[in-house]
VOPAGU-2260 file (C-alpha; in pm, 1 decimal, decimal comma):
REM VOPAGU-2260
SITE   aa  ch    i         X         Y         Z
SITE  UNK   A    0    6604,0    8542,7   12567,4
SITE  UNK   A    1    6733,3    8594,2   12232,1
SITE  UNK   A    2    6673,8    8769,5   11904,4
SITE  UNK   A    3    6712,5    8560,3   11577,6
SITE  UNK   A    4    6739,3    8807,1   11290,7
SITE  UNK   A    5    6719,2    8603,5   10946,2
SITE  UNK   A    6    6723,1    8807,2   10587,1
SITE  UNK   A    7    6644,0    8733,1   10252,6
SITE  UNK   A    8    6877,9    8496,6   10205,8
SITE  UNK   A    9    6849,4    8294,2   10504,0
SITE  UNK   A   10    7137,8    8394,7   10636,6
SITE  UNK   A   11    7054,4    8415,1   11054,7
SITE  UNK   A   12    7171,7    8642,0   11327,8
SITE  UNK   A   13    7161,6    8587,1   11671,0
SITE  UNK   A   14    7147,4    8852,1   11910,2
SITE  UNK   A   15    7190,7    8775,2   12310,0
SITE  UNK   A   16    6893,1    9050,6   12490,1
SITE  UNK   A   17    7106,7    9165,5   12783,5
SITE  UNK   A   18    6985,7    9507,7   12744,1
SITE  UNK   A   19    6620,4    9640,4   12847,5
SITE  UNK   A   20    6625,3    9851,0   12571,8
SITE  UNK   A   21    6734,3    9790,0   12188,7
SITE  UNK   A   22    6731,2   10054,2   11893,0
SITE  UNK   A   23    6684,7    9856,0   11554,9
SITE  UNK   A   24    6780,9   10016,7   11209,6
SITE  UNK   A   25    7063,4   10113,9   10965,4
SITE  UNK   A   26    7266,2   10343,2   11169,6
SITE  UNK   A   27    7608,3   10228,4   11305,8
SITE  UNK   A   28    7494,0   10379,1   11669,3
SITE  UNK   A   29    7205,5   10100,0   11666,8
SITE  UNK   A   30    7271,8    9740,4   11865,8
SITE  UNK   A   31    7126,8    9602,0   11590,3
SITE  UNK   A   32    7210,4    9694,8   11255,7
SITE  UNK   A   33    6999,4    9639,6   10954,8
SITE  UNK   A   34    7169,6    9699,9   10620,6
SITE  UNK   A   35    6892,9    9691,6   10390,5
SITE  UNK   A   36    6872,7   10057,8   10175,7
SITE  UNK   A   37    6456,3   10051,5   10267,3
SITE  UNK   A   38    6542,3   10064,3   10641,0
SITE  UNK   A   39    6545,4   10379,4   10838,8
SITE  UNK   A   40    6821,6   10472,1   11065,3
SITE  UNK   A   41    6631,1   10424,0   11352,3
SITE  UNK   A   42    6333,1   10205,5   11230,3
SITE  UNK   A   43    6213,3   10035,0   11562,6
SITE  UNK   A   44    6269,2    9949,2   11961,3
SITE  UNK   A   45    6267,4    9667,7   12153,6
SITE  UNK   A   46    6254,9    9739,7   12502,1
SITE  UNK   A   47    6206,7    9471,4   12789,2
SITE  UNK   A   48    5918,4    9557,8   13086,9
SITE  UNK   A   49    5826,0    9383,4   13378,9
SITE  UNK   A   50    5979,8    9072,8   13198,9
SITE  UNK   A   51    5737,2    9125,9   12878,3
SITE  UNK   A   52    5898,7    9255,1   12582,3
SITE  UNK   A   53    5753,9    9536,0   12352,8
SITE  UNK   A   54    5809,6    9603,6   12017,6
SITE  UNK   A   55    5737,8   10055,7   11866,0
SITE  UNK   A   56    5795,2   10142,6   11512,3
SITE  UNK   A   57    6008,7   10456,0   11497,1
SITE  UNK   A   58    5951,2   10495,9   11105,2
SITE  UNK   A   59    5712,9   10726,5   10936,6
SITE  UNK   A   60    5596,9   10464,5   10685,0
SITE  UNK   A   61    5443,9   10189,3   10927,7
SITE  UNK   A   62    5670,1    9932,6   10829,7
SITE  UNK   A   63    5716,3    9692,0   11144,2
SITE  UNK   A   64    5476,9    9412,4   11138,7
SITE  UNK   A   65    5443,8    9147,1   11414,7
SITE  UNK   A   66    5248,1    8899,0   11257,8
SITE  UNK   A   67    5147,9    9040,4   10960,5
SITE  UNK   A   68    4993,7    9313,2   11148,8
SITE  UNK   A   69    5146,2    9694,6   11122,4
SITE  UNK   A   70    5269,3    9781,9   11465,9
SITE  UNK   A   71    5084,9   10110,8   11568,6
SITE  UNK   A   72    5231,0   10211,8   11930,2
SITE  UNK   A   73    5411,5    9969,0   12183,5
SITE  UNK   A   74    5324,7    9629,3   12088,3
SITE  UNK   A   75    5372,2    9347,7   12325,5
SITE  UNK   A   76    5610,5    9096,9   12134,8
SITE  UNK   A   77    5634,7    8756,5   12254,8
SITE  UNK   A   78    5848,4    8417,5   12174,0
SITE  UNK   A   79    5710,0    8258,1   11813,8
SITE  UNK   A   80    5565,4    8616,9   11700,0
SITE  UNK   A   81    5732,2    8682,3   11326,8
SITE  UNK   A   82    5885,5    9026,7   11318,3
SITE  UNK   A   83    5935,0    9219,9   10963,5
SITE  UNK   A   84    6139,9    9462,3   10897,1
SITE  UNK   A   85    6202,6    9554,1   10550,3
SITE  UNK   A   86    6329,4    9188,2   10405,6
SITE  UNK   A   87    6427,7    9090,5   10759,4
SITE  UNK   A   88    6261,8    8847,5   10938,1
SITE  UNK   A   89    6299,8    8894,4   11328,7
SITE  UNK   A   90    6169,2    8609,9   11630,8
SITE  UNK   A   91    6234,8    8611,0   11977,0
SITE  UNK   A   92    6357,3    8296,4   12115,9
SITE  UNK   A   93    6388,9    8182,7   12467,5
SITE  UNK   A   94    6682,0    7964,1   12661,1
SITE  UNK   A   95    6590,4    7604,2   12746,7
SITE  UNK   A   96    6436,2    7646,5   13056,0
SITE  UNK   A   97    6367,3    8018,1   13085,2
SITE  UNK   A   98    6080,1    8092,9   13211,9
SITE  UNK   A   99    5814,6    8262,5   13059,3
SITE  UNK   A  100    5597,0    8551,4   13152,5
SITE  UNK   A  101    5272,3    8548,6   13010,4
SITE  UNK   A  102    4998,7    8792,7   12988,6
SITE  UNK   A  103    4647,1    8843,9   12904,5
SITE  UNK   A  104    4650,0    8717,2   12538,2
SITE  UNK   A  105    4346,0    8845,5   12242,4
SITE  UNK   A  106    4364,1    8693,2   11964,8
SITE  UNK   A  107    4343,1    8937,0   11649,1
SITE  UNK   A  108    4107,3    8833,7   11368,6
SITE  UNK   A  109    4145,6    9103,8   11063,7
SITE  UNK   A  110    4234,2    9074,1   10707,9
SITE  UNK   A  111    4523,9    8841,5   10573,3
SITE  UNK   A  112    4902,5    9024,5   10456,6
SITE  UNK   A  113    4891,5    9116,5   10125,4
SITE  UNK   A  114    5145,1    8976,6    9885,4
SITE  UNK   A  115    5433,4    8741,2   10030,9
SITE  UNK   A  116    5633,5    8879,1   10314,7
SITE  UNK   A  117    5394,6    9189,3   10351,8
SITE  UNK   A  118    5539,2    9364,0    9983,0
SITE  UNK   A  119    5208,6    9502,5    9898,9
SITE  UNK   A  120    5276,4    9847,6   10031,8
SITE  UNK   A  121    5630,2    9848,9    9767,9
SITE  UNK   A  122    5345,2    9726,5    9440,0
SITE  UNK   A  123    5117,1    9975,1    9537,3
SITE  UNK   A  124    5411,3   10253,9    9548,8
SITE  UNK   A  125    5526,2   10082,4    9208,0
SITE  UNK   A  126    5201,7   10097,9    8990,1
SITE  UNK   A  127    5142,4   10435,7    9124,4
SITE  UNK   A  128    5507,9   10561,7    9035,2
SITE  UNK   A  129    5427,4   10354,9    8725,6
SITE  UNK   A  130    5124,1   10545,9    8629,1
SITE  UNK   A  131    5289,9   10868,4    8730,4
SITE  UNK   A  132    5553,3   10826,9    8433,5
SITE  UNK   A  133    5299,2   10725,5    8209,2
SITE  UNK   A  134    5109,8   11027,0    8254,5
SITE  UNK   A  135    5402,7   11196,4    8196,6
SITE  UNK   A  136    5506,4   11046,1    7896,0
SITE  UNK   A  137    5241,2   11109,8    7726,1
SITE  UNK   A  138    5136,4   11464,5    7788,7
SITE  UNK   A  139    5503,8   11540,2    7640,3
SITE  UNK   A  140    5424,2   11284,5    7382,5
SITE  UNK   A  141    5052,1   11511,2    7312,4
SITE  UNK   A  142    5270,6   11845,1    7357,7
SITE  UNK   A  143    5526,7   11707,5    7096,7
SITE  UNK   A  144    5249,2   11619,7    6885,2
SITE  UNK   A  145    5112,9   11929,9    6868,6
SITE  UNK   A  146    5425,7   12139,2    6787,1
SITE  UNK   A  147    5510,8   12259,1    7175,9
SITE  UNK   A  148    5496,9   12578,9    7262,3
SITE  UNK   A  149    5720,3   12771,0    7007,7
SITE  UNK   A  150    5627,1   12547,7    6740,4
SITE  UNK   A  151    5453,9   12699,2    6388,4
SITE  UNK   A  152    5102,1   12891,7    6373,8
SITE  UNK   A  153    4848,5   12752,8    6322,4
SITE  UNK   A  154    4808,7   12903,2    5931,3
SITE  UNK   A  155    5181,3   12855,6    5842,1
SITE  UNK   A  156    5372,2   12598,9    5677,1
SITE  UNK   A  157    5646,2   12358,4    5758,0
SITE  UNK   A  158    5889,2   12562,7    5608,2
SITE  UNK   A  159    5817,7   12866,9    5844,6
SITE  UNK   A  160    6005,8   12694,9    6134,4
SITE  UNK   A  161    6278,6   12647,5    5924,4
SITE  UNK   A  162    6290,7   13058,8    5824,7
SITE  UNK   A  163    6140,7   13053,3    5515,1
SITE  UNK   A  164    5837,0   13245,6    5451,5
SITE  UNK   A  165    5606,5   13099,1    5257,3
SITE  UNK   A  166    5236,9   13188,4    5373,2
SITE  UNK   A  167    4983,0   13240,5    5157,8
SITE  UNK   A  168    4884,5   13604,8    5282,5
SITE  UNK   A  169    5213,9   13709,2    5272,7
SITE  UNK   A  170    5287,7   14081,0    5141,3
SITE  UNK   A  171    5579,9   14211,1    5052,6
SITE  UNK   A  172    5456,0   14604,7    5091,8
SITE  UNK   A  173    5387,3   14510,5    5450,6
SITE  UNK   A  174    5728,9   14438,7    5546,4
SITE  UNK   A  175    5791,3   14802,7    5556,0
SITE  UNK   A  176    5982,0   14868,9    5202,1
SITE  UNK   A  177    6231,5   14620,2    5296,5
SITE  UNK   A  178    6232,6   14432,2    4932,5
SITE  UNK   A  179    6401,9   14186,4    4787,3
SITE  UNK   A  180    6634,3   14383,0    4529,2
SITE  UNK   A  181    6579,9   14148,6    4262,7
SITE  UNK   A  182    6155,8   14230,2    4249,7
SITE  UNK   A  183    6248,5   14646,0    4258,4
C-alpha cells in the first residue's frame, strides 16, 4: 500500500506505508511533511490496524476531510477515499495484486462540501475578518468625525484647538487679573 500525496499544483508524492503508524504535518520530525503555512505541525495520523488503515485529525480546527467529510475521531480510510489536508490532496493506493481487507461499509448521506476543495471554512474566516475591519474603520472614522476625545467643546470654536480664545462668554476679569497690558 501506498500514499499518493498531490498539491495544488499537481505536483504528486509517493509515499511507500512500511510503517503502522505515520504522523502527517509541517514539522521536520513528521514522515510526511506538508509545507503548506495553514498546516499544523502535527496535523493528522495514519496508523495501520488489523490490515485496515485509520485516518485522526490532530488539529484543533477540524481540518482533515476524507471525502468531503471532517474527520471527527479515528476514521477508517480506505483505497479511492480523497484525503484533504490544507491544499493537499492525499489517496491511498494499493500494489497490483495486494489484497484487500474489507470491512463493514455505511454509506454516509449528509450535505455536499462547500466551495471547491472544502475552502468554505477560509471565506467564512475572511468575511468575518472582513467585517471585523470594517467595523473598525468606521467607529474611528465616527470618533474622527466627532472631534475624538480631546477634541474642542462643544460651545467653542475652531480656533480654540489651535490656542486662541475666542468664545463668546469669554471674560477677561475671570482670568484672575492676568490682562493683556495693552487693554490696562
Amino acid at each position: 500500500m501506498k500514499l499518493i500525496i498531490e498539491d495544488d499544483e499537481g505536483r504528486r508524492t509517493v509515499v511507500p506505508l512500511f510503517r503502522d503508524e505515520l504522523e502527517i504535518g509541517r514539522a521536520e520530525g513528521n514522515l510526511v511533511r506538508l509545507a503548506e503555512k495553514d498546516v499544523s505541525r502535527r496535523h493528522a495520523k495514519l496508523l495501520r490496524r488489523g490490515g485496515l488503515f485509520y485516518l485522526e485529525d490532530l488539529s484543533t480546527f477540524r481540518s482533515v476531510r476524507v471525502n468531503g467529510d471532517p474527520v471527527l475521531g479515528p476514521r477508517q480510510v480506505g483505497e479511492g477515499d480523497l484525503i484533504e489536508i490544507s491544499r493537499y490532496d492525499l489517496m491511498l493506493q494499493g500494489a497490483p495484486g495486494e489484497k484487500q481487507h474489507s470491512a463493514e461499509i455505511t454509506a454516509k448521506v449528509g450535505r455536499p462540501r462547500i466551495g471547491p476543495r472544502g475552502r468554505g471554512p477560509r471565506i467564512a474566516t475572511f468575511v468575518v475578518t472582513l467585517v471585523l475591519v470594517s467595523a473598525l474603520a468606521a467607529a474611528l472614522w465616527l470618533r474622527a468625525a466627532r472631534g475624538g476625545d480631546a477634541g474642542p467643546s462643544p460651545g467653542a470654536s475652531a480656533a480654540t484647538s489651535a490656542g486662541a480664545i475666542t468664545h463668546a462668554n469669554y471674560d477677561k476679569r475671570a482670568s484672575g487679573g492676568s490682562v493683556p497690558p495693552e487693554s490696562r
